[in-house]
Backbone as ProteinMPNN parsed JSONL, in Angstrom:
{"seq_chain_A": "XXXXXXXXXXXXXXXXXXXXXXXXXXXXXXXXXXXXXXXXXXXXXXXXXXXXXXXXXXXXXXXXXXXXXXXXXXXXXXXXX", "coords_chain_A": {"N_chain_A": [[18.374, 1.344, 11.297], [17.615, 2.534, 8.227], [18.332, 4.111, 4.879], [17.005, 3.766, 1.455], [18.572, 3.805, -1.736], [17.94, 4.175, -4.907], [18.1, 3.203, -8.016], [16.616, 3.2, -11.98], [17.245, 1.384, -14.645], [16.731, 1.429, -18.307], [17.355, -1.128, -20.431], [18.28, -3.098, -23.03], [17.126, -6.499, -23.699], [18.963, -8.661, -24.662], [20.992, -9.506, -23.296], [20.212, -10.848, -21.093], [20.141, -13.329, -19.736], [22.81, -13.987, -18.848], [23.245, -11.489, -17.164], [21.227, -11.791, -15.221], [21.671, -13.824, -13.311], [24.065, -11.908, -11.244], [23.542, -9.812, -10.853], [20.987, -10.326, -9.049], [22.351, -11.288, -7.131], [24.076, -8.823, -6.803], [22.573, -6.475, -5.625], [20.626, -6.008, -2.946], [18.232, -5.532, -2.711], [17.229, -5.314, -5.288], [15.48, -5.528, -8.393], [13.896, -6.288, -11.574], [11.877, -5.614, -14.384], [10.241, -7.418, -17.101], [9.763, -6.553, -20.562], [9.339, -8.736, -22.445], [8.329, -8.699, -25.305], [8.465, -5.66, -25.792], [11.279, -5.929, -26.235], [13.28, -5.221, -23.817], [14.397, -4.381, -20.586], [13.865, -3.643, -17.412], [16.094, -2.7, -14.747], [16.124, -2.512, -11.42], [17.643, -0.857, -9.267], [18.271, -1.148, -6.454], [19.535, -1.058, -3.381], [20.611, -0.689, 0.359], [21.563, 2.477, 1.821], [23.594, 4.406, 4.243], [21.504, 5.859, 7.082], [22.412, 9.033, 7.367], [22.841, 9.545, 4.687], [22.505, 11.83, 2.002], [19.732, 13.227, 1.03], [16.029, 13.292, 0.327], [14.804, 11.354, 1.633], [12.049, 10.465, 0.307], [9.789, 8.756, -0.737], [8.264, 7.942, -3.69], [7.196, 6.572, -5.452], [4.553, 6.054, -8.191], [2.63, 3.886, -7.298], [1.888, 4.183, -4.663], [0.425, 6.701, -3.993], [-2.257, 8.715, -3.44], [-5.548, 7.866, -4.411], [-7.647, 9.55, -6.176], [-11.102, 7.704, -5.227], [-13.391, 8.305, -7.423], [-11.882, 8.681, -9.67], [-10.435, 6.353, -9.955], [-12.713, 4.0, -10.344], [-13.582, 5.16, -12.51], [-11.414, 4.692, -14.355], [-10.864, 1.929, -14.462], [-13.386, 1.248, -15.487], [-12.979, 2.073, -17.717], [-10.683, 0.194, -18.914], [-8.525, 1.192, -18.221], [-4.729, 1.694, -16.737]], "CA_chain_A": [[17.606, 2.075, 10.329], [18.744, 2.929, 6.516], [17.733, 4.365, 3.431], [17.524, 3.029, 0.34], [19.058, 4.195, -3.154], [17.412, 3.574, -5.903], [18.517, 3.677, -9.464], [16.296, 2.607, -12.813], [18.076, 1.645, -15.679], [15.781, 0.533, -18.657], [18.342, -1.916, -21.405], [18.117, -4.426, -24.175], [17.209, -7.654, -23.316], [20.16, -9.321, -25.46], [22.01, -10.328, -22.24], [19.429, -11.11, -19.768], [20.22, -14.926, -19.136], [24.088, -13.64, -18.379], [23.482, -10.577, -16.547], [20.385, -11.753, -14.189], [22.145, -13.788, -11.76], [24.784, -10.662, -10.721], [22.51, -8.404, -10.36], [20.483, -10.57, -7.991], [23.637, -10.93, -6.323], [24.647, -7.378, -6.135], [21.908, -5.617, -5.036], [19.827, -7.132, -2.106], [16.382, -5.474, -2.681], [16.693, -5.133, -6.514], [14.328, -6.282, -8.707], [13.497, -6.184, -12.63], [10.698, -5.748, -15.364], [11.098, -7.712, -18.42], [8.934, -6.833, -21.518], [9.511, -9.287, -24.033], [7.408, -7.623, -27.12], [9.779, -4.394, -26.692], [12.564, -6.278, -26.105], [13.628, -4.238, -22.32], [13.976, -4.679, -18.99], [14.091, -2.384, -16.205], [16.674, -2.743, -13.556], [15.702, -1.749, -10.342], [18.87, -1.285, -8.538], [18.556, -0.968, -4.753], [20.632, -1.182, -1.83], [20.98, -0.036, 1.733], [22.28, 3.36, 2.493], [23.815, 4.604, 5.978], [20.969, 7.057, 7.136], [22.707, 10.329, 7.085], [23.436, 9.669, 3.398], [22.198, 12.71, 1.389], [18.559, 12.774, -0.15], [14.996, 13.51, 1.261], [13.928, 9.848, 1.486], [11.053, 10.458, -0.084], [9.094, 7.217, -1.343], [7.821, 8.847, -4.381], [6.698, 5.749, -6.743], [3.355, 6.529, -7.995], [1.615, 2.747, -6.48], [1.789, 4.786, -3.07], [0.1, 7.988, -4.41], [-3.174, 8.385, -3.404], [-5.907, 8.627, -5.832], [-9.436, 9.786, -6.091], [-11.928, 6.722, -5.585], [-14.165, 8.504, -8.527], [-11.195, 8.186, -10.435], [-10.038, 4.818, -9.99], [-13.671, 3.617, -10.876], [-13.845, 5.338, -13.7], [-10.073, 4.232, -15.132], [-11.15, 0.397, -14.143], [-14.08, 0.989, -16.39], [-12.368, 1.682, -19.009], [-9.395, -0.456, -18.905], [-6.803, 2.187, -18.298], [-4.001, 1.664, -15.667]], "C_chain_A": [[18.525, 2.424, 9.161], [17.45, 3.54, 5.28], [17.955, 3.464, 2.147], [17.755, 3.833, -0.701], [18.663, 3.583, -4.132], [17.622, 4.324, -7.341], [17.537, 3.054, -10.565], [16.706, 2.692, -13.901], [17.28, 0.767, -16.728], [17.481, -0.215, -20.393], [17.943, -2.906, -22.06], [18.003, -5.467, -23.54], [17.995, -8.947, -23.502], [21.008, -10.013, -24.473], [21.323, -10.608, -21.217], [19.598, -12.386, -19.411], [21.649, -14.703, -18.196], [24.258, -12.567, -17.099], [22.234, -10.658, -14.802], [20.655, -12.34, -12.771], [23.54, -12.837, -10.782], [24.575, -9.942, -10.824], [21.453, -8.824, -9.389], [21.188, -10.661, -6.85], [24.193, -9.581, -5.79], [23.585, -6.827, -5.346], [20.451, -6.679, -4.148], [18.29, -6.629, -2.068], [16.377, -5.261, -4.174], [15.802, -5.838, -7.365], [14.159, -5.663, -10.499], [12.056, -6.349, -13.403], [11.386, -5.959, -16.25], [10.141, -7.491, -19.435], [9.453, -7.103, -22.514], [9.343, -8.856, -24.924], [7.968, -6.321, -27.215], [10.64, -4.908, -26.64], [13.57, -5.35, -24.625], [13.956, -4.877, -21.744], [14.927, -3.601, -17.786], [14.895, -2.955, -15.24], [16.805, -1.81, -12.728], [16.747, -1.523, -9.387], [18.88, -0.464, -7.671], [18.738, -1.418, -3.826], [20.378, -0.222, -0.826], [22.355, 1.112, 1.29], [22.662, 3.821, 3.895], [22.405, 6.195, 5.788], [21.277, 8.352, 6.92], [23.351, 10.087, 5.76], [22.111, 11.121, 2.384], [20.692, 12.471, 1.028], [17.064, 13.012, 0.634], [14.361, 12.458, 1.736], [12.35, 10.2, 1.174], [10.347, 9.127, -0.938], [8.086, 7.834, -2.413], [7.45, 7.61, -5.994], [5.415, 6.207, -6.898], [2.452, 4.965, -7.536], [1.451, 3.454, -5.511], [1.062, 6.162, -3.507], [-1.356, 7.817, -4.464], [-3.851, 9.077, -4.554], [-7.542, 8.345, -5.377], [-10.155, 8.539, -6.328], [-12.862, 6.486, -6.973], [-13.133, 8.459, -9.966], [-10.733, 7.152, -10.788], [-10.832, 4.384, -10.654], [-13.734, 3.437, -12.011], [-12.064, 4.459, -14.761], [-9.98, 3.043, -15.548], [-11.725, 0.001, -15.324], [-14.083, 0.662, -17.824], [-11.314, 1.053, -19.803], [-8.523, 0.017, -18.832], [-5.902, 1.542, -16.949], [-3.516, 3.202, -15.078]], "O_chain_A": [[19.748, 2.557, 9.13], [16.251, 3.38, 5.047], [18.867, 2.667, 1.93], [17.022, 4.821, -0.66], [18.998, 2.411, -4.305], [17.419, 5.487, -7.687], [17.403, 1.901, -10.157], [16.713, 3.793, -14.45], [17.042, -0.404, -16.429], [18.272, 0.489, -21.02], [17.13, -3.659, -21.524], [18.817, -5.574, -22.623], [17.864, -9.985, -22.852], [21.673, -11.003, -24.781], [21.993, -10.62, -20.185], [18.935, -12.575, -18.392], [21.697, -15.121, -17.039], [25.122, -12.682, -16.23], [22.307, -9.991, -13.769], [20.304, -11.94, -11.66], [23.849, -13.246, -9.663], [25.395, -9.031, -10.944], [20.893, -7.9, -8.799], [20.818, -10.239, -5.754], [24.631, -9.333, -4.666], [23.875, -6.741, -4.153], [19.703, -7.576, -4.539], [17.362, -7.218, -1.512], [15.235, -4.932, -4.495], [15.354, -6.888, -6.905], [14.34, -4.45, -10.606], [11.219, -7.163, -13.012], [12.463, -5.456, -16.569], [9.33, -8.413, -19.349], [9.943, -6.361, -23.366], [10.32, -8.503, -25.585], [8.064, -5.747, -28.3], [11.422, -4.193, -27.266], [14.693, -4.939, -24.918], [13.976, -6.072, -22.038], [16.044, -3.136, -17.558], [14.341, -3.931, -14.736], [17.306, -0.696, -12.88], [16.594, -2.292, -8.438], [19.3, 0.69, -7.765], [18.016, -2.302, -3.365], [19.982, 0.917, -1.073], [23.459, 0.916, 0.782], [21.843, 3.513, 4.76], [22.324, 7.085, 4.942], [20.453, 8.979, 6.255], [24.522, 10.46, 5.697], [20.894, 10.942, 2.359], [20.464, 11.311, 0.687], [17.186, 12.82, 1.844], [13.282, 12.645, 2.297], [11.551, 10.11, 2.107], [10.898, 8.826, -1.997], [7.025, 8.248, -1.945], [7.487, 7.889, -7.192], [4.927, 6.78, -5.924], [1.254, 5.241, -7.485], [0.236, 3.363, -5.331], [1.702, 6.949, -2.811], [-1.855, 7.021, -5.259], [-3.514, 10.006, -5.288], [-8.225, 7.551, -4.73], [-10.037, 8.073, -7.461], [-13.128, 5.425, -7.538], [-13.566, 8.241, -11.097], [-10.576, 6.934, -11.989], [-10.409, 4.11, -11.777], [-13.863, 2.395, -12.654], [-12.107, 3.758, -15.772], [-9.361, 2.721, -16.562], [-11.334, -0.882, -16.088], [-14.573, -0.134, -18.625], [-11.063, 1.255, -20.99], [-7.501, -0.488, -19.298], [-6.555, 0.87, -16.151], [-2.822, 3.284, -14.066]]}, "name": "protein", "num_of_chains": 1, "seq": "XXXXXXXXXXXXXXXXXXXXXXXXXXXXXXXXXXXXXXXXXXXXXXXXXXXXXXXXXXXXXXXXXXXXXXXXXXXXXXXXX"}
């Protein structure tokens, strides 16, 4: 069993051809968003921690956050996310 550590770091996209394969390399569950049209991209940088490492493990993204059905509906309707 382990935790994970998770860092998001949002940066220029100016080096993304250079910097994408050692960062798939370093971190074994990380993962990026790239938006072209701002010019970004989010690095998701997470790794395995030893369990008794500090922190509440709390899984606190909002995809996992439940949400009112009458809300969803309505958000759908109107094209919101």
């Amino acid at each position: 069993m382990f935790k994970h550590s998770i860092t998001n770091e949002e940066e220029s996209d100016d080096d993304i051809e250079e910097r994408i394969k050692e960062f798939g390399l370093t971190y074994e569950f990380g993962d990026l968003s790239w938006t072209p049209s701002q010019k970004t991209v989010v690095y998701k940088k997470d790794f395995r921690v030893p369990i008794k490492t500090e922190g509440d493990g709390v899984k606190d993204n909002p995809a996992f956050v439940p949400t009112d059905p009458t809300e969803a509906v309505t958000f759908r309707a109107l094209g919101k996310s």
